[in-house]
N, C-alpha and C positions, 0 to 999 in steps of 0.2 A: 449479513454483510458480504458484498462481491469479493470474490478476489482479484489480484490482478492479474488479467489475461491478455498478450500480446495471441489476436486472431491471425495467421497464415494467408491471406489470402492474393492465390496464385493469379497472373493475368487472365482476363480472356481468350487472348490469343498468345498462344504459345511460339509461332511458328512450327519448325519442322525440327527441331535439335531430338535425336534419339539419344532416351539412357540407356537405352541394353537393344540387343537385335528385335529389330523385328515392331519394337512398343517406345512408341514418341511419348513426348511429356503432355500434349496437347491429349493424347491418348489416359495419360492417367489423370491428368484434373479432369475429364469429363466423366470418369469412374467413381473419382469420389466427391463433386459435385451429386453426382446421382443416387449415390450412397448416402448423402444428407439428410435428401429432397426425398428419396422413394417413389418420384413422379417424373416421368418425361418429360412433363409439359414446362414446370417448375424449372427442372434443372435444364431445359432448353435455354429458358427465359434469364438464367442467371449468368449459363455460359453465350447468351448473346450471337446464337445458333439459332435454326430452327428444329424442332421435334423431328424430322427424319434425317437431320444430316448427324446430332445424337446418338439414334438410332440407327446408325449406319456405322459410328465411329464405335460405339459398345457392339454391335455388331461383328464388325473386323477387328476388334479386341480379342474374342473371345473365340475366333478365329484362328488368330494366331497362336493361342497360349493353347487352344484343346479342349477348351472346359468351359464352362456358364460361370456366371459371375455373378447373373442375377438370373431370378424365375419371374417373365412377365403374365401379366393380363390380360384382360380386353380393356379394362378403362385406363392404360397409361400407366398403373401404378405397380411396381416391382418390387420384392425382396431379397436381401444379398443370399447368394448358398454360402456355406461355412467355408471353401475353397473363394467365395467373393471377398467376406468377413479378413480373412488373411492378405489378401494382396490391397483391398482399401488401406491398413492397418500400413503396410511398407511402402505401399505407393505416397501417404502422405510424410512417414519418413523421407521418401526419397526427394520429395518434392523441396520439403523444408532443407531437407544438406544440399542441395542444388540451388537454391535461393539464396542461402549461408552465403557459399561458395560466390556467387556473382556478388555482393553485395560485400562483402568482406574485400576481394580483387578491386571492384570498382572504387572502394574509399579507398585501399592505397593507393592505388593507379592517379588518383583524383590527388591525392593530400589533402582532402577537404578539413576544414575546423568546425565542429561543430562546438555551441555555447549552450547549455543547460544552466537555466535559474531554479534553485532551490531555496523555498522558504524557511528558516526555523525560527524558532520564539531565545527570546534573549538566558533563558533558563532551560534550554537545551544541554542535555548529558552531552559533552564533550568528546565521551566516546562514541554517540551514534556522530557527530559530524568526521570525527574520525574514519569511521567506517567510510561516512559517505565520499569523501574526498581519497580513501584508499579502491575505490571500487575502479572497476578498469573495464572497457568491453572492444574486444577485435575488433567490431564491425563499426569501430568509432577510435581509431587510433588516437586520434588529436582532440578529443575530446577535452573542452575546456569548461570546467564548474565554476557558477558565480552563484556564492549565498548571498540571502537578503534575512534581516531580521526584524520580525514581526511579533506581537503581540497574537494570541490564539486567531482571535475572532478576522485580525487582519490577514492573516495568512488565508484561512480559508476564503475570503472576499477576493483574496488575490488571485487565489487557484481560480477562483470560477472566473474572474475575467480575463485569466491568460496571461496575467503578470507576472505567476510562474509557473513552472513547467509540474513543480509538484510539492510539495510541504510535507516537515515532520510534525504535527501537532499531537499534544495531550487532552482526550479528551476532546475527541472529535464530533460535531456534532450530525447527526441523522438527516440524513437530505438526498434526496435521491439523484442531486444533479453533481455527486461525488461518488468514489469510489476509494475506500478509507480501508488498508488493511495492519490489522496493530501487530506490532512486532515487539513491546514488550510493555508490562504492567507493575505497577507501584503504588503502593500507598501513600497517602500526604505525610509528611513529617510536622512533629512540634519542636523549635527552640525553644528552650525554656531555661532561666537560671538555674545555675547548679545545684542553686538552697533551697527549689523546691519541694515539696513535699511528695511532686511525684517524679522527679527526676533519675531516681533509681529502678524505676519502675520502666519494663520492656515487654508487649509495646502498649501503649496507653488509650485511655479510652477518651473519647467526649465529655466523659461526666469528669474526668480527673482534674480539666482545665476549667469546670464551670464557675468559677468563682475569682476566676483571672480578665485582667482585661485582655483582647487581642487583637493581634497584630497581624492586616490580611493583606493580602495583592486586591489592589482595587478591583472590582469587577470588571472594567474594562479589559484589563490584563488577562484574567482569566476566568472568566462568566462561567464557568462549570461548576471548579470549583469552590467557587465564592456561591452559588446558589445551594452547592452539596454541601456545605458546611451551615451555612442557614438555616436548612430545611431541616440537616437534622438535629443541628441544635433548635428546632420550635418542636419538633417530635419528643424531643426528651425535656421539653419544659424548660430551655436554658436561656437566660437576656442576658445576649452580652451587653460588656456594659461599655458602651462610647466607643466601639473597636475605632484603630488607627488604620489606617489605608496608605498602602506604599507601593510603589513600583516596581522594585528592586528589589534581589534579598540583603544588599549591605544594609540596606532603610532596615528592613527586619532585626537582624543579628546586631546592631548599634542600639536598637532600640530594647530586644534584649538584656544585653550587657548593664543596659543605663537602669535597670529596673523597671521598663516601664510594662511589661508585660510578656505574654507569650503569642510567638509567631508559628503561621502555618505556612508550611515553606513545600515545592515540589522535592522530590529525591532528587533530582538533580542540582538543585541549588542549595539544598541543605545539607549535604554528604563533602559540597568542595569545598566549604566555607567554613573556616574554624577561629572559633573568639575565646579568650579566657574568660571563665565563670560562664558558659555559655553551655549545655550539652542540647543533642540531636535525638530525638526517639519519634518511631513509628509510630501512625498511630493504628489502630485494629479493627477500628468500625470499616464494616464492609463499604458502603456508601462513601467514602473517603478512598477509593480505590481506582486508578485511571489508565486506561489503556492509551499507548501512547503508538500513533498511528502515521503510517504513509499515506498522504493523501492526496488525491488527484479526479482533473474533472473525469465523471462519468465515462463521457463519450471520448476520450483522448485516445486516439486511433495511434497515434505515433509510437514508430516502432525504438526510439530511441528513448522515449519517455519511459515504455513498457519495460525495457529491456534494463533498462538505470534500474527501474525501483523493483524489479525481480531480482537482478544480481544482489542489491541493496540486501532485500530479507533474505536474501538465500545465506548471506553472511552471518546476518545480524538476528535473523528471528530464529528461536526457542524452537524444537522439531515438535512441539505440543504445548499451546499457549492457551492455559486454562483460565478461563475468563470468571469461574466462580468461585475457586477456592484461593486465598492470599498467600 
């Protein structure tokens, strides 16, 4: 799975603004453009230059400073020396706090509003939208968030056509024209009456509820895991029997209480909701377990998108989110 990366990438032409004496900025993207490429010709072609004017600009670079920065060849292609290694490394620091810098001035100078649409599903933890609407970024003062809420499958159809800018979905599904990174994991919970037989029991298994009817979020709602609970109840030989299909988890937790059987609820929807004669327990089969993910198209270059759902996990996600142990 990608993470998410906002790429840096400086103009072609810089004009003539010097950072320090002597070494223009046009001077350093053409350093570590070449430091990319490892090739002339390449990093001619990208900085939208020709090959000797390049070669003439890393030339008078190295120049000034005293020292090689690279060891060339005959065919075009060069390698950094350890004194090159060091100044690519700062130069694109220096690049990015000077880009900061105009880009930060320019939105206050502007007042501009910018509007962020975020997708969540109606059984969203509470506190990731919390997080989401406490998140804040300088280079967006006036930044204004508008949620929408969706159903899993609809959020991600939304990200990919641009109706939002990015979704929190559970159970994200594998598609290479996204880019999904989870920021945190849970297992399904069971509602079950208090009087049952496993109700005391923490946390439960598949086979504990096989003889119960149950109570699921239709598959539209959520096709993960309504297909993961299926599959491994036919692994273990279990027919449910007449399961009821709902929406919501009030539909669930009513239907509980009434006797009518036991519901599989996500942790965020089973944790807020409290009914008398009703208890909440995990359940432990690993396959019943879902990572619950920021997601966004692929190709989404925007540095406002990038920069929202980086602050986002920097917040919110785990410094070590172990995907195999519960």
């Amino acid at each position: 799975m990608r993470a998410l990366v906002v790429s840096i990438t400086c103009p072609a032409k810089w004009g003539s603004e010097v950072l320090f004496p002597n070494v223009e900025v046009r001077h350093l993207h053409a350093v570590t453009v070449l430091a990319e490429e490892l090739n002339f010709t390449r990093a001619a072609d990208r900085l939208h230059i020709t090959q000797p004017a390049l070669s003439k600009q890393i030339t008078e670079l190295e120049k000034q400073l005293g020292y090689r920065l690279f060891v060339r060849d005959k065919k075009r292609t060069v390698e950094l020396t350890d004194a090159g290694r060091t100044f690519v490394q700062e130069a694109r620091s220096a690049m990015l706090h000077t880009e900061r810098a105009v880009q930060l001035s320019r939105a206050i100078s502007e007042g501009s509003e910018s509007v962020l649409t975020i997708g969540r599903s109606p059984c969203a933890d509470p506190a990731w939208i919390s997080a989401v609407l406490a998140t804040r970024l300088p280079l967006f003062p006036k930044l204004r968030v508008r949620l929408k809420s969706q159903f899993a499958p609809e959020l991600v159809r939304s990200v990919l056509a641009g109706e939002l800018d990015f979704a929190i979905v559970t159970g994200a599904p594998k598609d290479g024209q996204i880019t999904a990174a989870p920021f945190a994991r849970a297992p399904l919970y069971a509602a079950l009456p208090e009087t049952h037989q496993a109700a005391h029991k923490e946390p439960l298994m598949l086979q504990d509820l096989a003889k119960d009817h149950w109570i699921l979020f239709a598959k539209q709602v959520n096709p993960l895991a309504y297909d993961a609970i299926m599959e491994l109840a036919q692994r273990e030989a279990i027919n449910p029997k007449d399961p009821h299909h709902i929406m919501v988890a009030h539909e669930a937790i009513h239907l509980v209480s009434e006797q009518m059987g036991v519901a599989f609820l996500t942790k965020a929807s089973a944790l807020r909701i409290c009914a008398e004669g009703v208890v909440i327990r995990p359940l432990a089969d690993e396959s019943l377990w879902f990572e619950t993910c920021v997601v966004m198209r692929a190709e989404d270059c925007s540095r406002l998108v990038n920069e929202f759902a980086r602050s986002f996990l920097r917040r919110h996600q785990p410094p070590s989110l172990n995907r195999h142990q519960p």
